[in-house]
N, C-alpha and C positions, 0 to 999 in steps of 0.2 A: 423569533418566538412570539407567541402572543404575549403581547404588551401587559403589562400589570400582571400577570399572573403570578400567585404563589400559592408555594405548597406547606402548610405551617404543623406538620408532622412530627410527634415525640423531640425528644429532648428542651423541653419548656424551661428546664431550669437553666439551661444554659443562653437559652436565645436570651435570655433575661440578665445573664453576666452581662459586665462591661467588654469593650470593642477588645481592650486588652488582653485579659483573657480570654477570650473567646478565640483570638487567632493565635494566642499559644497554643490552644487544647484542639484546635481543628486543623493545628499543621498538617498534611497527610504525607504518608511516607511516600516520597519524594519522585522518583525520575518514571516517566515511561516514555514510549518512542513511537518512531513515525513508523509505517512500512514502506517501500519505497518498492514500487516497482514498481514497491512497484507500492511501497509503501505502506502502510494505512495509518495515518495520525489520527486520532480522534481530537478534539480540542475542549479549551475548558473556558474560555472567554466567556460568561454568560453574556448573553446578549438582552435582558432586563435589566431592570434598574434594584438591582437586589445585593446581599453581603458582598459580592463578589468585585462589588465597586469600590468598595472602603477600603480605608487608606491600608488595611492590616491584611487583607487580602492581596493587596499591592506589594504587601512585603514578606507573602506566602509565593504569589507567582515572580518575587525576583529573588528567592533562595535566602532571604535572609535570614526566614523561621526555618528551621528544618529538623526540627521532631521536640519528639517527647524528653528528650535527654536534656532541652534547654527548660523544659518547663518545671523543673524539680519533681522531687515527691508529693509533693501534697497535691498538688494539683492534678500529676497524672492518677493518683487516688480517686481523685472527685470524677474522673473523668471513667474510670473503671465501674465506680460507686454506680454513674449514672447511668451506663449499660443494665443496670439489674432489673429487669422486669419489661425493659422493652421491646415492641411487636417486631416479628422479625419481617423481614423485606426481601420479594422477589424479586431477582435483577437477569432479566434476558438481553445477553451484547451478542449482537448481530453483524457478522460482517457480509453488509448485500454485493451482489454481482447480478450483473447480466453476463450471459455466455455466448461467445460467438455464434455459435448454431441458433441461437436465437429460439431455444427452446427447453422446456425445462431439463436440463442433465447435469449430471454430476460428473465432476472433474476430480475423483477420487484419490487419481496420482498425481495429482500437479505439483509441477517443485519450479520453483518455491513459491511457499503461500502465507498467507497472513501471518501476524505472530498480535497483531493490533489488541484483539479480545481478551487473548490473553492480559496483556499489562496493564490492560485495565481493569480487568478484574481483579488486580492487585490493590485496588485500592477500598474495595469493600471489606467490611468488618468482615471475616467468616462466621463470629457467633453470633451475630444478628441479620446476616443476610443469606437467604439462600440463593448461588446463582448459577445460573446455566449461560451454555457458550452457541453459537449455532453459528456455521461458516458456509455461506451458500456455495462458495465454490466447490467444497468437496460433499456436501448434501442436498443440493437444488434448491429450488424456490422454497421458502418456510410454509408459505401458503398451501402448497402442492403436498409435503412431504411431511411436514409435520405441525397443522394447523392449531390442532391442539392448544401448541406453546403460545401464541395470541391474545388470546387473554388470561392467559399464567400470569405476567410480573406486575407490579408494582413500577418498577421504570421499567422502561426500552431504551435501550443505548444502540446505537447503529452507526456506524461507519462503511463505507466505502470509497474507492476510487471515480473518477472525476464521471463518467461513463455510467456509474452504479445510482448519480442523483435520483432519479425519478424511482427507481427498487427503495431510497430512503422513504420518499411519499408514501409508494404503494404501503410499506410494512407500516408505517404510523397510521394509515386510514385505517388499515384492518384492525390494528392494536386498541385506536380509540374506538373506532365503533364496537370492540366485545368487551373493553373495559373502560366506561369515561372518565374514572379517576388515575387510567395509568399516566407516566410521568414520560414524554417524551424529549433524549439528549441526544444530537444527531451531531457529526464530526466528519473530520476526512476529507481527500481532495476534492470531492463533490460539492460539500459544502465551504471550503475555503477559497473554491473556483467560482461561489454565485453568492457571497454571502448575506449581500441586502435582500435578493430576491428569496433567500433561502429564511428571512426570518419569523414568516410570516404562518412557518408550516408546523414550526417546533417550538417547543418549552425552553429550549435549550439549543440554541446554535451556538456550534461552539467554535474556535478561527483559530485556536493555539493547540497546541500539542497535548499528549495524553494524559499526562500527569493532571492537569485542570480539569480532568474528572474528579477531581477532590472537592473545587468549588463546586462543581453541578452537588455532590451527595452534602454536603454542608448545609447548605441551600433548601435544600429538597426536605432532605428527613434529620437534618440537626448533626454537628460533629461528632457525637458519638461513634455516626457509620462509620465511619473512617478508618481505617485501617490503622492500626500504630505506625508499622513500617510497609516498606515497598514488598507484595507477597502475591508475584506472576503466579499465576493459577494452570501452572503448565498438567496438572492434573486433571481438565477440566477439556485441557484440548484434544479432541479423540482425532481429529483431522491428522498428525503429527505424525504417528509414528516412528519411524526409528532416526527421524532427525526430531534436532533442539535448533529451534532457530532463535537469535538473539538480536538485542540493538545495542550496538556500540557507538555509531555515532548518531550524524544529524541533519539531514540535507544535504548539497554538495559542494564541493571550492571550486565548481566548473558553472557555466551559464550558458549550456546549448539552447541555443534559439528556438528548439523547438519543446523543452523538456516542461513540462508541469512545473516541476521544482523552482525552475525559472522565475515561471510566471507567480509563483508563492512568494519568493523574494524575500530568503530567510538563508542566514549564516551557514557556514558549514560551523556544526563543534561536534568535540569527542566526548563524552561522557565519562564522568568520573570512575573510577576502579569500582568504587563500591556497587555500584549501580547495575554495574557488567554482574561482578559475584555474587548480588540477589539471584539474577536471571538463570547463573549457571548452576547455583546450590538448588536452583528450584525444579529444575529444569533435569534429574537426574540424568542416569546412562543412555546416552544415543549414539547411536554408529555416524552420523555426522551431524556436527555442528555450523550451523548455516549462519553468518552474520547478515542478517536482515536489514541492511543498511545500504545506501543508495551509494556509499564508496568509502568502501572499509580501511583501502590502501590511506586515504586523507592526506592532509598538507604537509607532515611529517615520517618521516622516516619512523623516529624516535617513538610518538605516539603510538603509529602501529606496530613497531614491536613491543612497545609497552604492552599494550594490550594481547598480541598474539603469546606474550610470554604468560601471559596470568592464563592465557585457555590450556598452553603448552603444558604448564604445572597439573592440570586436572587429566590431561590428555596420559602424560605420562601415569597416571594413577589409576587408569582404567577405565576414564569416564566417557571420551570419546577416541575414535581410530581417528576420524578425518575433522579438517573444517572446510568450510569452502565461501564466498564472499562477491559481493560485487566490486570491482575495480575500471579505474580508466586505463588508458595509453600509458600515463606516467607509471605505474608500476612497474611495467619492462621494461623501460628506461635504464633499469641498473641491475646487472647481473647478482647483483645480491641480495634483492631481493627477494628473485626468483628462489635461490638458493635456501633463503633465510624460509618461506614459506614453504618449499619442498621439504626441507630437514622437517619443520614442524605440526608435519601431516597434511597441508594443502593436498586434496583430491582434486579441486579443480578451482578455477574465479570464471566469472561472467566478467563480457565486455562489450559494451559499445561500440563495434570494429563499424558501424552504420554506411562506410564503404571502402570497398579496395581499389577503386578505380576514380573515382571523383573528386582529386583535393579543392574544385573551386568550392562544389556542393558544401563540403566541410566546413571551406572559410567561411563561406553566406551564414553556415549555422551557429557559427562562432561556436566550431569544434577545429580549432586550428591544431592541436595536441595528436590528432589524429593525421597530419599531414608530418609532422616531424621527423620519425620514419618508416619503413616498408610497413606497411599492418603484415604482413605475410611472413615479411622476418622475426616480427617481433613474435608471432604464434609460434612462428617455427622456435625460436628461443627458448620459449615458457613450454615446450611439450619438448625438446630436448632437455629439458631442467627437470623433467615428474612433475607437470602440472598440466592437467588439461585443459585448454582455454574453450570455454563457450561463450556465445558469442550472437549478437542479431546484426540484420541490414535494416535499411530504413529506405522506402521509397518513398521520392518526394513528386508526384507527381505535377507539380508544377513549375519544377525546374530541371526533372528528368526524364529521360524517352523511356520509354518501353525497351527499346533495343538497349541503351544500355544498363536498364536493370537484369535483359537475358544474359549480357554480357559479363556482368556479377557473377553468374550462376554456371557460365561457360568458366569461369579463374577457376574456382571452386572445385568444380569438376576434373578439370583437366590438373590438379596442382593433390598430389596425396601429402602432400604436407599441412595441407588448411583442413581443419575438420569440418564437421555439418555444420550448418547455422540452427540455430534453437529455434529462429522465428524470424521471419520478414515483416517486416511494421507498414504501411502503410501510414504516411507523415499526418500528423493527427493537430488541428488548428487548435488547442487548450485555451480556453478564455486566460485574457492574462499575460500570456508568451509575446516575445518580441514577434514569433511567427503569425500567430495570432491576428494581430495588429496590422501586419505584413500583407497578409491575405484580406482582413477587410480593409482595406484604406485601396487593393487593387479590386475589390469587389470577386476575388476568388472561389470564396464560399456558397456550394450549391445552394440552391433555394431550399427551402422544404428542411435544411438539418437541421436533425435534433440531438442533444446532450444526450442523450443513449447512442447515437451514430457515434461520438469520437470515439473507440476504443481499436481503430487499426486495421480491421477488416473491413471497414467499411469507407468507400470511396469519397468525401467530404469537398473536395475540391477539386475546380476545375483542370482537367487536365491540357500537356502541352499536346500532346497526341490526341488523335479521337478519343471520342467517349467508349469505343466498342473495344481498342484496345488497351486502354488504362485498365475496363474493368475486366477482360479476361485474364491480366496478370493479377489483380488483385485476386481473384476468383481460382486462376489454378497454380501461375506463375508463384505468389508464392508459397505454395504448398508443393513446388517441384514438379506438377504433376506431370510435363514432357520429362524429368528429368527423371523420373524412379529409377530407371536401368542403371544411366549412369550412375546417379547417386550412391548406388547401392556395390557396383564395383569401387567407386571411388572408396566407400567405407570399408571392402576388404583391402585394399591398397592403402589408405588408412592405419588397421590395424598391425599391415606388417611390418612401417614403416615405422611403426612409434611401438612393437613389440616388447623391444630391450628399454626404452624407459616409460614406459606407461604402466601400472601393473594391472589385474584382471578386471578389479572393480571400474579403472579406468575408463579397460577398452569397451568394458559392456554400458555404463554410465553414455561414452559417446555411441554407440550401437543405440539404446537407444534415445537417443537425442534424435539421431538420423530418421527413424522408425518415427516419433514424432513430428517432425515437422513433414513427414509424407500421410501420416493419417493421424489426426492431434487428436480427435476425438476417441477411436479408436485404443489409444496407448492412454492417453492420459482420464478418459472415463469408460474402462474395457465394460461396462456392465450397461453402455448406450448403442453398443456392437448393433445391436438388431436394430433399434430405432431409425424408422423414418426419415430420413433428413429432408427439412422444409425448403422447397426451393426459394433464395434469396439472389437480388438484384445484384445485389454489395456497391449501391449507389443510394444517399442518400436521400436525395430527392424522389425515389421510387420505389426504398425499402419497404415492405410489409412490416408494421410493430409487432414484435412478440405479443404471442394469446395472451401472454399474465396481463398486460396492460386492459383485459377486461375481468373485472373481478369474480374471482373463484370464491369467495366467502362475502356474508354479507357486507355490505358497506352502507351507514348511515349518509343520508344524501347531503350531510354541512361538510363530507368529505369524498364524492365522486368525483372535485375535479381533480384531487389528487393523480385519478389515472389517465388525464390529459396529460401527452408528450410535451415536456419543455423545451420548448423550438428556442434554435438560435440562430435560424433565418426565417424568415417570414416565406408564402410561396413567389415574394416576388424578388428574393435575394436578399432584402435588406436586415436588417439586424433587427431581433426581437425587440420593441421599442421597452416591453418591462425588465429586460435584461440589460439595458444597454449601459447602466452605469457599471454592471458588472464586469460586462464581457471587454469593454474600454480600460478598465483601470490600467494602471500603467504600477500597479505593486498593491500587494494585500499587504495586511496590517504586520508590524514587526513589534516583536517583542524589547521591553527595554533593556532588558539583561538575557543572561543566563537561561535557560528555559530548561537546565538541568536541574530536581529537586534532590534533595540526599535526605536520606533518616536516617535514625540510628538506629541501633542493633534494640533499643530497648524494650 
């Protein structure tokens, strides 16, 4: 962030209390969460030299404070008292995206999606803040689609995935050149994959998880904003619909080599009871409830049914039919699990199966969990138990052919017991990851990429195979395109196979999954049907940058360079030299406790 800056906004009588009080009365109500997927953490680390360093804030970000109920009466009095009369505050949280098409569209149906906006906007006052949510994934570019909101807030809160950095720049150039007093707090894998290089662009870089949205608003415009308790704004999320997605836990108990999470370098935990019950009393009736967590299954047994039983309680009462979750290998591991999840409405879990033919590939990624047994048995298991398992691959083109990624796609095909896969990854180098590291220490990494390149589709590294056939699997291979015939008998062969225990929502849910990864754009933004599609290389070094990266609204010139691409190879291979402490680290920053907050009901 820019250095020195503050913002010395209402609540004067309290910036004026002692350190003591001050961090009773500005405890904010307590927990919020990463996304994971695919993610989205936003963080609360300021990165100034502001409250947020003091010792009392130290013992806000390690749960020591944790609401209003330790601070007595009187004081949550004064703290009420000093709401009266002041200005209220626009607050716009943004979750940016770039989209594979590399053009502006919306991804209307996409499952599963953000839940990040939400939790954070649990932590603003609602009688002094007005706020609004905006999710590029399922409404496009804000710039494009609804410009308007730009110079609306008061803060800009934004988060995104690792891939999404440079969509953080564009929305803060536009934001401050139509408002110069707004307040920019930027979070998320994006910013906790570059975070030295990232500080330079924001008010507020933030490297810890959601809940430290409490420091940025303390900070900002005085603890009054703050929310008493934890209060998701699942109201506010129009993206949603007939799912509730939640966080229940927090990172992962696994370290695949090539996973972001990795490269963050932060515990698995489970989040307390209360934390979960905010989410789900907020969060009314939905036909499924999605745990937004990077592996819901976790280290215990015991924990996940704890938690599966507190959804089950609500479930049985009306609130939802299904849940459904991210999981590893180790979940099939024990037939009772399976069982325990089927009885309690599991419609389906997501897996990382990333191959059915390659246990060296696996070892290298230190995903050995996946070599333990058949991945084929273990589907067949969980879809003979009423559970449908979804599922991705992962091409690594640096240590796998061509041939046999087609050979992946030949099991698949010929086997009616494996369902479709959700998505083919393309192995993606994340600053930070052991693979990462891997790749530049062999100088793998094409020339020319940029941190909008890593998101999957786009070819990043050198291949074992030529360059012409790495990219025509990345390009049709995997979106099935020789495969559609097959694909599509395999999913009626498929359906009859898993007839008697799948029930309807199931077999249409895997229908289509199938129908997606053969036209993704298609199914998941049906209203981009007509549009254009812009031809792309899907190589980084000779990708075209999407049109937004040239500015559609004005932009003050102390922030054009904003929409220069953040390279993480120069054009002669080598590593961006202003990025290189980042893209080197060998672990981001760890928290020293807990990084779960709890409030009370008060």
């Amino acid at each position: 962030m820019f250095a020195g800056k503050k913002h010395k906004t209402g609540c004067m009588l309290y910036r004026r209390l002692t350190i003591y009080i001050y961090l009773i009365e500005s405890a904010c109500c307590g927990f919020s969460g990463n996304l994971i997927n695919s993610s989205p953490s936003l963080a609360g680390s300021l990165r100034n030299q502001s409250r947020c360093d003091s010792e009392g804030d130290k013992r806000l970000q390690e749960g020591e404070v944790t609401a209003v109920e330790q601070i007595g009466r009187s004081s949550a009095w004064r703290l009420t008292a000093g709401r009266r009369g002041l200005p209220r505050k626009k607050i716009l949280i943004v979750n940016a995206y770039f989209p594979d098409e590399r053009q502006p569209v919306k991804r209307s149906h996409q499952v599963p999606n953000t839940v990040a906006p939400v939790l954070l906007a649990g932590y603003f006052h609602a009688d002094l803040c007005d706020i609004k949510l905006y999710n590029e994934v399922s409404s496009g570019y804000l710039e494009v689609y609804q410009p308007d909101l730009l110079s609306w807030p008061d803060m800009l809160v934004i988060t995104g995935l690792s891939a999404a950095f440079d969509r953080l720049l564009h929305l803060t150039a536009y934001a401050r050149s139509a408002n110069s007093s707004v307040i920019v707090a930027a979070g998320g894998h994006g910013v906790r994959s570059l975070p030295k290089y990232a500080e330079q662009f924001f008010d507020y870089t933030c490297l810890q998880d959601v809940e430290q949205i409490g420091s940025v608003i303390a900070d900002a415009f005085g603890p009054c904003y703050l929310s008493e308790r934890f209060n998701p704004r699942y109201d506010l999320a129009y993206w949603i619909g007939k799912l509730g997605y939640a966080e229940s836990t927090r990172n992962c108990n696994f370290n695949c080599g090539f996973c972001s999470l990795t490269g963050a370098g932060r515990k698995y935990e489970v989040a307390p009871d209360k934390y979960l019950e905010a989410q789900l009393e907020n969060m009314g009736k939905r036909l499924i409830l999605f745990f937004d967590d990077n592996q819901v299954f976790g280290a215990t047994r015991e924990d996940f049914e704890r938690r599966i039983s507190q959804v089950q309680r609500r479930r049985a009462a009306g609130q939802f039919k299904y849940w459904s979750g991210f999981v590893t290998d180790t979940f099939f591991w024990d037939d009772n699990n399976i069982k325990f999840a089927s009885d309690t409405g599991c419609i389906s879990v997501f897996v990382g199966v990333e191959s059915f033919d390659d246990h060296s590939w696996l070892a290298s990624s230190n995903k050995k969990q996946n070599s333990r047994f058949s991945q084929k048995e273990l589907l067949r298991r969980a879809i003979d138990g009423g559970i449908l398992v979804q599922y991705g691959l992962v091409f690594d083109p640096t240590k796998q052919t061509v041939a046999q990624m087609y050979r992946e796609l030949d099991i698949i095909c010929a086997d009616p017991e494996i369902p479709a896969p959700n998505f083919i990854f393309t192995a993606t180098p994340y600053p930070g990851t052991p693979f990462f590291h891997e790749c530049a220490r062999k100088g793998l990494i094409l020339p020319n990429t940029h941190v909008r390149d890593l998101e999957g589709s786009t070819l990043c590294l050198k291949p074992i195979d030529s360059m012409e056939d790495a990219v025509d699997f990345v390009r049709d291979g995997r979106r099935l395109a020789r495969y559609r015939g097959r694909l599509i008998k395999h999913q009626l062969r498929f359906n009859r196979r898993y007839r008697q225990s799948l029930n309807f929502h199931q077999r249409m849910l895997s229908n289509i999954t199938a129908a997606a990864i053969l036209a993704p754009t298609t199914v998941l933004g049906p209203g981009e049907l007509l549009r254009r599609k812009l031809p792309r290389t899907h190589v980084s070094t000779t990708e075209l940058l999407d049109d937004i990266y040239r500015p559609r609204r004005h932009v003050d010139r102390r922030y054009r360079h904003y929409f220069e691409p953040t390279a993480v190879t120069d054009y002669g291979g080598e590593l961006n030299l202003f990025l290189v402490d980042d893209l080197l680290a060998q672990a981001r920053r760890h928290e020293p406790g807990s990084t779960f907050l709890i409030t009370s009901d008060a």
